[in-house]
N, C-alpha and C positions, 0 to 999 in steps of 0.2 A: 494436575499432579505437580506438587514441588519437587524438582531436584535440589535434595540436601549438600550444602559445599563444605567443605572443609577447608581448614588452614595449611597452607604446604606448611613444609618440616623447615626448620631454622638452618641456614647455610653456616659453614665453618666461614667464621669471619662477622657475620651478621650479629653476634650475639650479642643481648641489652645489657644485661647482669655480667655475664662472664668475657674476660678478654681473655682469648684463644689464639690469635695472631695469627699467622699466615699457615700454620696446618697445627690439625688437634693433639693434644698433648697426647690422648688418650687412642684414638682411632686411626689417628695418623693420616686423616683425607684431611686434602690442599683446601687451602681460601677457597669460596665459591661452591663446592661439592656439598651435597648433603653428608651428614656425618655419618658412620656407619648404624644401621640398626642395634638398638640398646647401648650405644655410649653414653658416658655416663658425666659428658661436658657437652649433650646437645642441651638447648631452652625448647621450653614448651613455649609453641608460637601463643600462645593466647595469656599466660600470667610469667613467663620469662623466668619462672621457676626450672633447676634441673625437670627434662621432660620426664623422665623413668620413673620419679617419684610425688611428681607432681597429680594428682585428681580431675583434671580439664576432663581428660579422655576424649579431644577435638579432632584428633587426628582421623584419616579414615580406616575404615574396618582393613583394608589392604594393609597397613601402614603400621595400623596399632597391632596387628595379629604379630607384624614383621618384627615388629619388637619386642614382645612379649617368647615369640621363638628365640629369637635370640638372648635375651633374658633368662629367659629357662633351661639354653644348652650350655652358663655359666654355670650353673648349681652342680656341686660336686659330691651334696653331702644332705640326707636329711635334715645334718643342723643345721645349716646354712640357711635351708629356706623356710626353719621353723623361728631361727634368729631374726631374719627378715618380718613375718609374720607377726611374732609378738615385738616386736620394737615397734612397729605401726602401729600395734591393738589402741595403746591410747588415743592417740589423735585419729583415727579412723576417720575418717569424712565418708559420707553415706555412697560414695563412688570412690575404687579402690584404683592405687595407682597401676602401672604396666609392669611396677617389681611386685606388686603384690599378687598382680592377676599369674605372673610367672611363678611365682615360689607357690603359690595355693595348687598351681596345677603338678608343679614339681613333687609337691606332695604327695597328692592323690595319685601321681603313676607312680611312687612308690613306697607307699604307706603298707602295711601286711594287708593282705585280704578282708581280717575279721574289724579292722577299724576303715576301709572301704566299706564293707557291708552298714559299720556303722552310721557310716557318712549318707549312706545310701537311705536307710531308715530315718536318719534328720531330717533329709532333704524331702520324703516323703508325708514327714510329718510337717513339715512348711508348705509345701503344696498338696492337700489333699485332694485333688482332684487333679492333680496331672498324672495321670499315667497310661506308659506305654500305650501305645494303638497297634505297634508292628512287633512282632518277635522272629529273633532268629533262628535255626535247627539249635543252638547251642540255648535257646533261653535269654539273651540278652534282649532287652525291650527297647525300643526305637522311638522317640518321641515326633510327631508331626513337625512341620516348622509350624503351623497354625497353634498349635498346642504352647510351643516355647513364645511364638509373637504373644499369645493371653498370660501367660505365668510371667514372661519378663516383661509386661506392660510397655513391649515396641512395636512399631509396623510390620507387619508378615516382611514388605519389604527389604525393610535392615535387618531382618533374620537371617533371610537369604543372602544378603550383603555380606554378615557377618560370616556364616558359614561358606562362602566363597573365598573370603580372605584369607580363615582358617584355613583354608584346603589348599589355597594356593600357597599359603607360608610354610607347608608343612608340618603344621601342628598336627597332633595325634588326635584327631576326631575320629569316632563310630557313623557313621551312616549306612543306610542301607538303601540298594537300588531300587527296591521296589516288586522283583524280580522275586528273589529267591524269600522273600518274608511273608511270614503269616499273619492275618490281621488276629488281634486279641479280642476276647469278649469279653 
């Protein structure tokens, strides 16, 4: 079994591109300190591009969740992170930065219902064969991690990774225990 490593985060002081001097313009942590989650004068350890908008996504799943929450608890306004969204539509690169992964979700916790539902029917129509295994008393459908490892072509492992970090970042995940869910046929 490989353990996967990742790059630590760029110290206030460290940075290749940006001079930031003895504490962040922006975050305001001293020389030495990591900078705070989703500032927006930390470098991405790996292309020294600002990290928030930068595509690596090298960071770990603890790391990258922390800054995508934090990213997300900026957005004030649907336009905000639909501004964000279509300002990157051109240059997309096929892996989306930590403000994009924030604004898409800013979105979707608050988009109406009926264009959630929409989202819902896309997303069903891109994976035709992912669905639900677990339902709740209310009807919502639960996907496996085994399920989401085959649909996003990664290791069950970094599934569970990912969804650890999520949960420990406080992001808004659905899960369910296992307990109180119905299996689906």
């Amino acid at each position: 079994m490989t353990i996967k490593r990742y790059p630590e985060r760029m110290r206030v002081g460290s940075e290749r591109t940006l001079f930031v001097g003895s504490e962040c313009p922006r975050c305001r942590q001293p020389e030495g300190a990591a900078h705070s989650f989703g500032c927006q004068y930390e470098e991405c350890p790996e292309c020294s591009k600002i990290l928030i908008g930068c595509n690596c996504n090298c960071l770990s799943p603890y790391d990258s969740a922390r800054i995508i929450k934090a990213l997300h608890d900026q957005f004030s306004s649907l336009a905000d992170a639909v501004e964000v969204v279509t300002a990157a539509e051109g240059g997309r690169a096929r892996e989306e930065s930590y403000l994009i992964h924030a604004a898409m979700q800013f979105l979707y916790e608050n988009i109406p219902d009926a264009a959630r539902e929409g989202l819902h029917r896309l997303f069903q129509e891109n994976h035709p064969g992912l669905v639900p295994q677990l339902q709740d008393d209310s009807g919502f459908g639960y996907y496996t991690a085994e399920q989401l490892s085959v649909a996003l072509r990664i290791p069950l492992g970094e599934v569970h990774e990912k969804i650890d970090a999520m949960v420990a970042a406080g992001q808004g995940i659905r899960f369910g225990d296992g307990i109180r869910l119905q299996k689906v046929n």
